[in-house]
BADRENKOL-139582 format. One record per residue (C-alpha): x, y, z; residue in one letter. Coordinates in steps of 0.25 Angstrom, whole numbers, plus 2048, in hexadecimal, padded with zeros to 3 digits. Layout:
<nodes>
XYZa;...
</nodes>
This chain:
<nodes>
7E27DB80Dx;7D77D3805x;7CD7CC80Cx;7C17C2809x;7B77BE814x;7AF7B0813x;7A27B381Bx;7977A881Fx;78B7AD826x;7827A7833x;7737AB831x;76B7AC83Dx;75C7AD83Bx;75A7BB841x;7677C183Dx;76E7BF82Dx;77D7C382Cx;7817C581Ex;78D7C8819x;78E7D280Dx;79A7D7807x;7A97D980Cx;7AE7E780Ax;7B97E7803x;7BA7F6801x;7C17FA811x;7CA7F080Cx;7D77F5813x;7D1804819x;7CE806826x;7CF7FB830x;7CA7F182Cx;7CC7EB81Ex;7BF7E581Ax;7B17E5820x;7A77D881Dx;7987E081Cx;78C7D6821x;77D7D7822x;7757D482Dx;7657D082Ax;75D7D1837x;7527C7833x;74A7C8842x;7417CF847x;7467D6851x;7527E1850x;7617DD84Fx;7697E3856x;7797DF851x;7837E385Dx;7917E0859x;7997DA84Ex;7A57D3850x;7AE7C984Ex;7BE7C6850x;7CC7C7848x;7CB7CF83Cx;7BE7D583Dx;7BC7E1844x;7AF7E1850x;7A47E884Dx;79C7F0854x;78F7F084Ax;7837F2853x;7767F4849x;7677F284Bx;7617E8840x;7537EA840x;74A7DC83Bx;74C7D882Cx;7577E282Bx;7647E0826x;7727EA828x;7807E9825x;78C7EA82Bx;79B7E7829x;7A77E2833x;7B57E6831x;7C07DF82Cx;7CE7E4835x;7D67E782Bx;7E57E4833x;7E17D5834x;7EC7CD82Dx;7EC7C5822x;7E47B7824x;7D87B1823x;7CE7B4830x;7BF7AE832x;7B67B583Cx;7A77B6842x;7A27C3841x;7977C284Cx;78A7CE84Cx;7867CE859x;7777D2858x;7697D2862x;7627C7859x;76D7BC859x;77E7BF852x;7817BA847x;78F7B8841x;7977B7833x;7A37B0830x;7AF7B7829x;7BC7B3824x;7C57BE821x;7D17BA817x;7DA7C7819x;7E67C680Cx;7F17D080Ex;7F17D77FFx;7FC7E3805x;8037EA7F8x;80D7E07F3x;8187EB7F0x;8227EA7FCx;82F7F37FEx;8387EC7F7x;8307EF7E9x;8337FE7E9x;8408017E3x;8418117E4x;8408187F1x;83E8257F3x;84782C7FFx;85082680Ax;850820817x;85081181Dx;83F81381Dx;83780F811x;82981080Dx;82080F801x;8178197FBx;80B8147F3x;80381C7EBx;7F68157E5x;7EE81E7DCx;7E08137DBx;7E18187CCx;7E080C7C5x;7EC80E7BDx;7F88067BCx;8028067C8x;7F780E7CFx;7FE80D7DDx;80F8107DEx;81780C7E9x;8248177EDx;82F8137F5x;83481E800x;83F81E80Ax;840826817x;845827824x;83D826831x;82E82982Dx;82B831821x;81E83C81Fx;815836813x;81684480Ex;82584380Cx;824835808x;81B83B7FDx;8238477F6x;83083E7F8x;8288347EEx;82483F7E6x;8308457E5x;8388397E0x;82D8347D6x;82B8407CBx;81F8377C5x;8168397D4x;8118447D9x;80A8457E8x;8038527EBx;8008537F9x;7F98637FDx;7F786580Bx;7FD85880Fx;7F284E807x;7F48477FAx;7EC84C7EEx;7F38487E2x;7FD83B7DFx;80283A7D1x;80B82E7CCx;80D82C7BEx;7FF82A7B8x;7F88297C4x;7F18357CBx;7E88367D8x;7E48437DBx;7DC8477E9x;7CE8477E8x;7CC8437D9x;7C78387DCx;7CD8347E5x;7D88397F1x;7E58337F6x;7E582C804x;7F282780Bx;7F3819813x;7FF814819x;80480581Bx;8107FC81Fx;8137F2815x;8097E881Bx;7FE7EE821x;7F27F481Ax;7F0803815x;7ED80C81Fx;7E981B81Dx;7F4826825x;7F3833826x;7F7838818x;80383F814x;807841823x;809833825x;81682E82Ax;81C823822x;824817829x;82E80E824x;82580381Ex;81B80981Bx;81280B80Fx;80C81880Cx;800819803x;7F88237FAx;7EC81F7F4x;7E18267ECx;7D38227F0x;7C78247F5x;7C6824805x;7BB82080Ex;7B482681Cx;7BF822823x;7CB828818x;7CE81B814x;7D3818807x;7CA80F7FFx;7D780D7F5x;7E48087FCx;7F08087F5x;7F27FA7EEx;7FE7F47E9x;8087FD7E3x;8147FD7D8x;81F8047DCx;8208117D5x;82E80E7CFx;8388187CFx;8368287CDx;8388287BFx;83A81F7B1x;84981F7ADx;8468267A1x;8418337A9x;84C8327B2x;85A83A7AFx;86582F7AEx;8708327B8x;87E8317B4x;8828247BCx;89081B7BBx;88F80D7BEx;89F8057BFx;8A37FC7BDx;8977F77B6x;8997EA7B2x;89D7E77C1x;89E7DC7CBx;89E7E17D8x;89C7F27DAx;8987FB7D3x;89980A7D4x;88C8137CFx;88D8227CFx;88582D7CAx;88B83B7C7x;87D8417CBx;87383E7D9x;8788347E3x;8738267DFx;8678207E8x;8628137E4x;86A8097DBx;8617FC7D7x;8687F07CEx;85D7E97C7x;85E7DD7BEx;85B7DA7B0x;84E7D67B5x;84B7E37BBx;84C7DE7C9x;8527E77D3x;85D7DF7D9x;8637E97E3x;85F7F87E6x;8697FF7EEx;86680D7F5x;8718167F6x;873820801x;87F825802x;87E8307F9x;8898307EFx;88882E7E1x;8918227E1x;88D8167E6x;8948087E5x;88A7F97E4x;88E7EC7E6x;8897E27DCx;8907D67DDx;8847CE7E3x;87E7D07D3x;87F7C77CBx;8867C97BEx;87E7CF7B3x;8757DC7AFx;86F7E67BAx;86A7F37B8x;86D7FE7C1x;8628067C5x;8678137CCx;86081E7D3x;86482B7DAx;85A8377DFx;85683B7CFx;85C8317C7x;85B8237C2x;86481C7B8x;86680D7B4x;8738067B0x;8767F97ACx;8807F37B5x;8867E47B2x;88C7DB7BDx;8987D27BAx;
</nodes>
C-alpha cells in the first residue's frame, strides 16, 4: 500500500491545528498502515482541554485526551486502518476540545503496490500434494536478488518448520538454521543474515492479496495460498518488522546444469509428430517442461505415477525446435526435441 494525504487546515483564533508530517515508516505494521502527526497551538488564555479525536472511514477514532496549557503546543498523530481498500477517501478529522474543535481535512489515496510475482512464475516446486505455497526469503542486504521466492506443495496444512528443511533439502545453495525452534542463520548463494548481527529474522505470513502480517514463527501452519515470509530486520515495541519482504525473484532451480550430474535419459521417436516416449534408466522422472526457442515455458507437466517411463502428447506444438527440460528427485538434463 502507498498513500499520499492532501491536508487543508481551519484556524480558529484560540486553537491552531497544523499538520506536520505523515509517517511513512508504520507503513504496513501493526494496524493500521500510516499515521498523519498534527500540532495543536493553544493561543488562549485559558487551558485546553482536547476530549476526542475522531473521524469516519479509514481513519481509526481516537481517544487523545491531553491538557494544553496557554501558548502551548503538543503533537499527536491519528491512525490510518491499514485493511481499507484501495481508493481514494477525504475525511474531517474533528479535535473535540473545551475552548471550541477544530478540524483538518484529509484525503487518503491508498495504491495497492502487493509483490507482483504471482504463482504462475515459479516453475519448480518442491514436494507434492494438490496445496501450494510460496516461501519468500528477503535478506534487506542490499545486494542483487536480495528477496527469493520457493515454490512448495503439500497436502492439507503444512508446519513452516517442515516447510523449511523440505526447501533446504532440495536447494544445496540455502541453508536455514533453526535451534530451538527460532531462525538464526539463512544463507542463499551470496547472501547471509545471521540473528542478531545486526539484525535478526522475523516471519510474517500473507495470502496473495492481503498485507504482511507477523505469525507465530516456525510453528506456524501454512494454508494453501498462502505466503510465507522470512525477513531480516530490525523490529519495533510491538515485534513488528520495520523491513517487510518486497517483491521477490524466484530462486530458479536447486542447482546450474553444469553442477548437476546429467542422467541417462532416451527420448523416441525424436523427430515426432504426435507421442513421444521419455525414459530414464535412473530416478523416476518428475517434472517435464518444453520451452521454445525463446526460452518460454510453453508446457510443464507434473508426473506422479512413479515409473521411469512416461509418454507426452505434443501434437498441439507447432512444428519446429523445443527443448526438453527434464527433472527427477536429483537430476536435471536437457535434450532438444524437434516437432514435424
Amino acid at each position: 500500500m502507498i498513500i499520499s494525504l492532501i491536508i487543508s487546515t481551519n484556524m480558529y483564533s484560540q486553537l491552531v491545528i497544523t499538520p506536520t508530517t505523515l509517517d511513512f515508516g508504520d507503513q504496513q505494521r501493526g494496524y493500521y498502515l500510516s499515521k498523519l502527526s498534527y500540532e495543536v497551538t493553544n493561543n488562549s488564555t485559558d487551558i485546553a482541554y482536547i476530549t476526542y479525536a475522531h473521524s469516519a472511514s479509514a481513519f481509526v477514532n481516537e481517544n487523545v485526551w491531553t491538557e494544553i496549557n496557554p501558548g502551548q503546543t503538543i503533537s499527536n498523530f491519528v491512525k490510518l486502518d491499514r485493511s481499507f481498500a484501495e481508493g481514494q477517501y477525504t475525511e474531517n478529522l474533528y479535535l473535540e476540545t473545551s475552548l471550541g474543535n477544530v478540524s483538518i481535512e484529509v484525503s487518503a489515496n491508498i495504491i495497492d503496490d502487493t509483490p507482483t510475482m504471482t504463482f504462475n512464475d515459479i516453475y519448480y516446486w518442491v514436494g507434492t500434494g494438490n496445496n501450494r505455497a510460496i516461501l519468500e526469503i528477503d535478506f534487506n542486504d542490499g545486494l542483487e536478488k536480495e528477496a527469493v521466492a520457493f515454490g512448495y506443495k503439500f497436502s492439507g496444512t503444512a508446519p513452516a518448520s517442515q516447510m523449511l528443511t523440505d526447501i533446504a533439502n532440495a536447494f544445496p545453495q540455502l541453508t536455514i538454521d533453526a535451534p530451538g525452534g527460532f531462525i538464526s542463520t539463512i544463507t542463499f548463494d551470496n547472501h547471509t543474515g545471521v540473528g542478531g548481527s545486526p539484525l535478526n529474522w522475523m516471519t510474517l505470513s500473507r495470502q496473495s492479496n492481503s498485507l504482511w502480517e507477523t505469525n507465530w514463527g516456525i510453528t506456524t501452519l501454512v494454508d494453501n495460498g498462502e505466503w510465507y515470509g522470512c525477513t531480516y530486520t530490525d523490529y519495533d515495541a510491538d515485534y513488528n518488522p520495520l523491513n517487510l519482504p518486497e517483491n521477490p525473484y524466484w530462486a530458479g532451480y536447486p542447482l546450474s546444469v553444469s553442477e548437476i550430474a546429467e542422467a541417462n535419459f532416451d527420448i523416441f521417436p525424436n523427430p515426432a509428430s504426435d507421442n513421444i516416449c521419455i525414459e530414464t534408466k535412473g530416478s523416476n522422472i518428475k517434472t517435464i517442461q518444453i520451452v521454445d526457442l525463446s526460452g518460454k515455458i510453453i508446457k510443464s507437466i507434473e508426473i506422479t505415477s512413479g515409473t521411469n517411463k512416461n509418454w507426452l502428447n505434443i501434437s498441439n506444438l507447432a512444428n519446429g525446435v523445443y527443448q526438453l527440460n527434464i527433472y527427477t528427485d536429483n537430476s536435471f538434463e536437457s535434450r532438444s526435441l524437434i516437432k514435424n
